[in-house]
C-alpha positions in Angstrom: 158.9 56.1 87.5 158.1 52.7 87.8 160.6 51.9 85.8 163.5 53.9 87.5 162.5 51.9 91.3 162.9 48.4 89.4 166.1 49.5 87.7 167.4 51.3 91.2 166.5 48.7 93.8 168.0 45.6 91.8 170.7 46.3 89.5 172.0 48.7 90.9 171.4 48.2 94.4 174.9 46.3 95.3 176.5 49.4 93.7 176.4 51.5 97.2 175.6 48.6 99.6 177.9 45.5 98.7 180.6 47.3 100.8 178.7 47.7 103.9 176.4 44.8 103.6 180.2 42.8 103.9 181.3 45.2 106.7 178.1 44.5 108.5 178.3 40.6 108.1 181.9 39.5 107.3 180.6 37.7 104.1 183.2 37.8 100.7 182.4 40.5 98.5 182.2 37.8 95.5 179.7 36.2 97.9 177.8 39.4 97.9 178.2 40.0 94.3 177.1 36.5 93.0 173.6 36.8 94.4 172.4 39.1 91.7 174.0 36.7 89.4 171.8 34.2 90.9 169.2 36.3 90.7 169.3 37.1 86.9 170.0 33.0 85.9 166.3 32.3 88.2 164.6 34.8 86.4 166.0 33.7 83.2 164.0 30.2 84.1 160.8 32.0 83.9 161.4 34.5 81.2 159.6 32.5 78.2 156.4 32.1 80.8 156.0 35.8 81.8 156.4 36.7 77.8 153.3 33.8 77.1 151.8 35.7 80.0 151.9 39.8 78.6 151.1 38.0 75.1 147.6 36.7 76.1 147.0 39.8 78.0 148.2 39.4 81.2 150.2 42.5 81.4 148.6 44.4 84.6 149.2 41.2 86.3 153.1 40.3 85.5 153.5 43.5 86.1 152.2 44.2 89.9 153.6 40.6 90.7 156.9 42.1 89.7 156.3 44.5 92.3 155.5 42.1 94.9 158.6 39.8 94.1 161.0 43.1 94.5 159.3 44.1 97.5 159.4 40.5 99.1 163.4 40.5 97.8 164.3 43.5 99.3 162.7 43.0 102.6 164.8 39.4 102.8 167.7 41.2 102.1 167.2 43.6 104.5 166.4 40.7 107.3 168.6 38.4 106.4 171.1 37.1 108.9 173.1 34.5 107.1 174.1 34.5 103.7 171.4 31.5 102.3 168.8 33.8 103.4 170.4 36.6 101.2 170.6 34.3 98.3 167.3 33.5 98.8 166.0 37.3 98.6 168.0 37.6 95.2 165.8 34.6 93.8 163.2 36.4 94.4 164.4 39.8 93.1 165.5 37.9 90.0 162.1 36.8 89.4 161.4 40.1 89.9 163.8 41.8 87.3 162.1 38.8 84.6 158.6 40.4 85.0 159.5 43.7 86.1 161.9 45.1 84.0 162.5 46.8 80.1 161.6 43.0 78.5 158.3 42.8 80.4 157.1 46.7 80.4 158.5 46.6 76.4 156.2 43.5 75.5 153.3 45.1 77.4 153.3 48.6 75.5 154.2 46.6 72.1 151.3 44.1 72.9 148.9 47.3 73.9 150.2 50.0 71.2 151.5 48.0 68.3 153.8 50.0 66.1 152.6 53.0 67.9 154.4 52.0 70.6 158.0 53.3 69.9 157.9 56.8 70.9 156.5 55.4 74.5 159.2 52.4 74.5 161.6 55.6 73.9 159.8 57.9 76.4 160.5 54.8 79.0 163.7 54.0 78.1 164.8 57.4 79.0 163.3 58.3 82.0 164.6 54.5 83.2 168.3 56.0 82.3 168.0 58.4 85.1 168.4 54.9 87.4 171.6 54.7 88.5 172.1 58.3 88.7 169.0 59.0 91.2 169.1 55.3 93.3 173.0 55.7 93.9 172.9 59.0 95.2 169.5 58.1 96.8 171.3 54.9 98.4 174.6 56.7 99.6 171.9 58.9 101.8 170.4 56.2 103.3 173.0 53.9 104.2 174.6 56.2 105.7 171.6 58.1 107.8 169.7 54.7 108.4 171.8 51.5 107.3 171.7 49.4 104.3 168.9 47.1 105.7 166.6 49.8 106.5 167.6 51.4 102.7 166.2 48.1 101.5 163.3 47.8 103.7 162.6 51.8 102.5 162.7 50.2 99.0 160.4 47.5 99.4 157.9 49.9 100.2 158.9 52.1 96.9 157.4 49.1 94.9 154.2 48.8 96.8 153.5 52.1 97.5 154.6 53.4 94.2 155.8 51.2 91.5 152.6 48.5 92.3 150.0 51.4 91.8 151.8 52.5 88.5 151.1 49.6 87.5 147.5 48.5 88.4 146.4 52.1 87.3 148.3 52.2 83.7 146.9 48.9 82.6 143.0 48.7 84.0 142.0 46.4 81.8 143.5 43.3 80.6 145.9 44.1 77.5 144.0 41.5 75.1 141.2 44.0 75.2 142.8 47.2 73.7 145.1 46.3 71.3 145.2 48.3 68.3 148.1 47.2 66.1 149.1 49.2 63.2 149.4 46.2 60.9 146.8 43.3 60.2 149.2 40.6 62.4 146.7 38.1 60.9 148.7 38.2 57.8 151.5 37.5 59.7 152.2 33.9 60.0 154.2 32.2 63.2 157.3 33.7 63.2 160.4 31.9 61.7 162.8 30.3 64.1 165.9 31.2 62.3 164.8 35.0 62.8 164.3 34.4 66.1 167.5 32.9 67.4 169.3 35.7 65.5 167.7 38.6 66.5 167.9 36.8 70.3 171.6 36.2 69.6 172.4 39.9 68.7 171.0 41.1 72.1 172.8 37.9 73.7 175.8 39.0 72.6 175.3 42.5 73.0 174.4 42.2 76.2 177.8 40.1 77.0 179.5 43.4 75.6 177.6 46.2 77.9 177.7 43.8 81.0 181.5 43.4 80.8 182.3 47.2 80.2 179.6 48.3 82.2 181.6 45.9 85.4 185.3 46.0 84.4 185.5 49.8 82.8 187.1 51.2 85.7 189.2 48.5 86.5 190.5 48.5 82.5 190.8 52.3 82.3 192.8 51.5 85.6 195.3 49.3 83.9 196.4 51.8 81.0 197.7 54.0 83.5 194.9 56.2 84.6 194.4 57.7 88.2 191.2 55.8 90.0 189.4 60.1 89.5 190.2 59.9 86.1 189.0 56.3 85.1 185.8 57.0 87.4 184.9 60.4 86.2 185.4 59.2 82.5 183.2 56.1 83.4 180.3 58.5 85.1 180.0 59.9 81.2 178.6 56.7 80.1 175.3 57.8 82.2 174.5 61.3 80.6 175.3 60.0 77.3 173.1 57.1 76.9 170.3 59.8 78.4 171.3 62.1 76.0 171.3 59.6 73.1 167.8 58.2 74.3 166.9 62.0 74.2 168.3 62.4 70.3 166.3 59.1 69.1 162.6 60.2 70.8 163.2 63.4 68.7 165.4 62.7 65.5 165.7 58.8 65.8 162.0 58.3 64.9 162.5 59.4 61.2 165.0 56.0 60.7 163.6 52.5 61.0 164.7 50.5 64.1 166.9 48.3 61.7 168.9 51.5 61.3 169.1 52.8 64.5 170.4 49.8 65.7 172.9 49.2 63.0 173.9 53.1 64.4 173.9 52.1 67.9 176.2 48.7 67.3 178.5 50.6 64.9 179.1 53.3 67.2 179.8 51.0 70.3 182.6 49.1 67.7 184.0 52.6 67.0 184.4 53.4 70.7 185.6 50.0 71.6 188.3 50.2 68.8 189.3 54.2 69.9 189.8 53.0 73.2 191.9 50.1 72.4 193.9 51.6 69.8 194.1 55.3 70.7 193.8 55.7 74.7 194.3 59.4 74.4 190.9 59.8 73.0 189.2 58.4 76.0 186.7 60.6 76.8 185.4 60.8 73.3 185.0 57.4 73.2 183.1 57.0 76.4 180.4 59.3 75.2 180.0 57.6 71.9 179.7 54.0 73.8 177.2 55.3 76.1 175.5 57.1 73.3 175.3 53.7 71.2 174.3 51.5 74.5 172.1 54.2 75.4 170.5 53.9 71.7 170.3 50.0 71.2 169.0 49.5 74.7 166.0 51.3 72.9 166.1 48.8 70.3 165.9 45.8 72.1 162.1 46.9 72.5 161.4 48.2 69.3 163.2 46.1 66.8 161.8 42.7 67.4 158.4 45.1 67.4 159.0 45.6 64.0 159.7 42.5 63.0 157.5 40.2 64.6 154.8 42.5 65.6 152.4 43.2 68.4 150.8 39.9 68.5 153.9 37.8 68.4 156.4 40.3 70.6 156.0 39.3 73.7 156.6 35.5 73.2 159.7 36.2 71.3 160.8 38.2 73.6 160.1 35.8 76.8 161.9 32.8 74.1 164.7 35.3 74.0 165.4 36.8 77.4 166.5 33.5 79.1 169.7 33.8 76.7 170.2 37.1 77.1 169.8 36.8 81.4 172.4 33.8 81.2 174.6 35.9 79.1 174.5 38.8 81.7 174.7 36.6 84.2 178.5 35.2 83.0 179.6 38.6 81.4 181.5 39.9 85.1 183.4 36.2 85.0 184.6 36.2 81.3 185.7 40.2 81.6 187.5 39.1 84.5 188.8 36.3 82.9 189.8 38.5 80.2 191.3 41.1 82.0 193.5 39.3 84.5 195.0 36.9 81.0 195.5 39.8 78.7 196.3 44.0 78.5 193.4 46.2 79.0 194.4 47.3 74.8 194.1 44.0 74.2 191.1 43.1 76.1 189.0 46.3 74.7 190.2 45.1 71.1 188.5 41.9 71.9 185.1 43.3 73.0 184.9 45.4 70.1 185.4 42.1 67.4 182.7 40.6 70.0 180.7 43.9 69.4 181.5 44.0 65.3 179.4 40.1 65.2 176.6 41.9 65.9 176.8 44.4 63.5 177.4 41.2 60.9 174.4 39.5 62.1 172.4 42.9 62.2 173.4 42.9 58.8 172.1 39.4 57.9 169.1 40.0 59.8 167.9 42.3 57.8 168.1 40.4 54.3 166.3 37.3 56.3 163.6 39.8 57.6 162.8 41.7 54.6 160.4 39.2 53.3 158.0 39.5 56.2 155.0 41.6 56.2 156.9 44.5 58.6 159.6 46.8 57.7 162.4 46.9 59.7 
């Protein structure tokens, strides 16, 4: 639940409201736009710090400051008058999203559960899902009953009423006191830097992949001759599918190692990628096996770096790895753009899937560099 308000009130928020927040104030919709991007590049400053944080047990408390940074970011949003101000409550939501979203709640459960901890990462990941679904519907409602700066006033209070509860009530005592890890970590020496940078360059470029489709879908569906209800109906499959595929891997996906799944989930996102570059009348199918494979590796960016470097190391890689990932997000919408406007949408989709098919190399090569470590993968 927690999960689906921090999801719902940041990265999707501008999804409903960018159009009247630039009616109400005359500001560019780029303008309007590049605030989360400023957002995700400050949290990406202080991404190693909250993963040093959850590591030495410090989860409760990264946690219910995440819900006091999205509160305080909505609630400048919501009061701000010129467009500085607005920046300024994106900061802060940024800084939110860093301790607030799957990377920090992943770390947490990894650093409390151990290896145990993938059926709940799972169970998370798929209520979380529901995001977009629930908060746009939720948002059209308000903004249209109350206005968009009482919608994110209404959400500020979501994270202190509900989210910041969640979270003082689930983790009562400080994380360093009930780990149980499945493994003796002690074993496990410091984890190798060459592992590190290539597992955090597989979600880097992963999540340059899912950023660009997930902003320019429509808009390339648009350019090979579909009506705006087709491309956006096709688009809206992503949604159920990823749910759906989250659904498969809590049930059926826990009899393959992470290494697997995610070799599934990368494949399957190159396959769709190609289908819809190569053979556009198989659209839809394509679709639903992208957002089946996005919906599966987003899973995997909590549980295989669990496996590999295991609960005591997890969340320090994962705070050394976010900041990439974050400034990676943060330029996907400009290169896609950059990519559409030079090049054919066949062309363009071609691209993104060769960008895609890297990490199924390096997935690859992770795996023979891993294998000599105490975890199986």
């Amino acid at each position: 639940m927690a999960q689906l308000i921090a999801f719902g009130t940041s990265l999707y928020l501008l999804a409903v409201l960018a159009e009247p927040i630039r009616v109400a104030t005359g500001w560019g919709l780029p303008m309007i736009t590049g605030g989360l991007s400023i957002g995700v590049l400050a949290g990406a400053i202080i991404s190693p710090l909250v993963g040093r944080r959850i590591g030495g047990g410090r989860a409760r408390e990264v946690l219910s400051a995440s819900s006091f940074l999205f509160a305080a970011g909505l609630a400048t949003i919501g009061l701000s008058e010129t467009l500085y101000v607005y920046v300024g409550g994106w900061i802060l939501i940024g800084l939110g999203m860093a301790s607030g979203l799957y990377d920090a709640v992943f770390s947490s459960l990894g650093r409390i559960y151990g290896s145990d901890a993938r059926p709940i990462i799972t169970s998370v990941a798929l209520i979380g899902g529901f995001a977009s679904s629930v908060f746009w519907l939720l948002s059209g409602v308000l903004v249209a009953s109350v206005g968009w700066r009482a919608t994110c006033l209404i959400y500020a209070g979501m994270h202190l009423l509900v989210a910041l509860p969640i979270y003082r009530c689930s983790f009562q005592r400080s994380s360093s006191d009930i780990v149980k890890p499945a493994i003796d970590v002690a074993k496990v020496g410091e984890p190798r830097r060459d592992i590190v940078w290539l597992t955090g360059g597989i979600f880097m470029v992963e999540t340059l992949v899912a950023t660009m489709v997930g902003v320019h879908l429509i808009n390339l569906l648009l350019a090979q001759g579909r009506s705006s209800a087709a491309a956006i109906g096709a688009a809206a499959l992503i949604g159920p599918a990823q749910v759906a595929a989250r659904f498969a891997e809590m049930t059926v996906g826990k009899r393959f190692s992470p290494i697997t799944t995610t070799l599934f989930a990368l494949l399957a996102i190159c396959i769709a990628l190609g289908v819809l570059s190569f053979a556009p009348a198989a659209t839809i199918p394509a679709i639903i096996l992208y957002g089946a494979g996005i919906g599966v590796f987003s899973i995997a960016r909590g549980t295989l770096p669990l496996a590999i470097f295991g609960p005591r190391h997890y969340p320090t890689v994962i705070g050394r790895i976010a900041r990439p990932i974050a400034i990676a997000q943060a330029a996907a919408p400009t290169l896609g753009a950059l990519l559409l406007s030079s090049t054919s949408s066949s062309i363009a989709f071609a691209t993104i899937a060769l960008i895609a098919l890297c990490c199924v190399v390096a997935t690859v090569l992770l795996r023979g560099l891993a294998s000599s470590m105490a975890y199986q993968i």
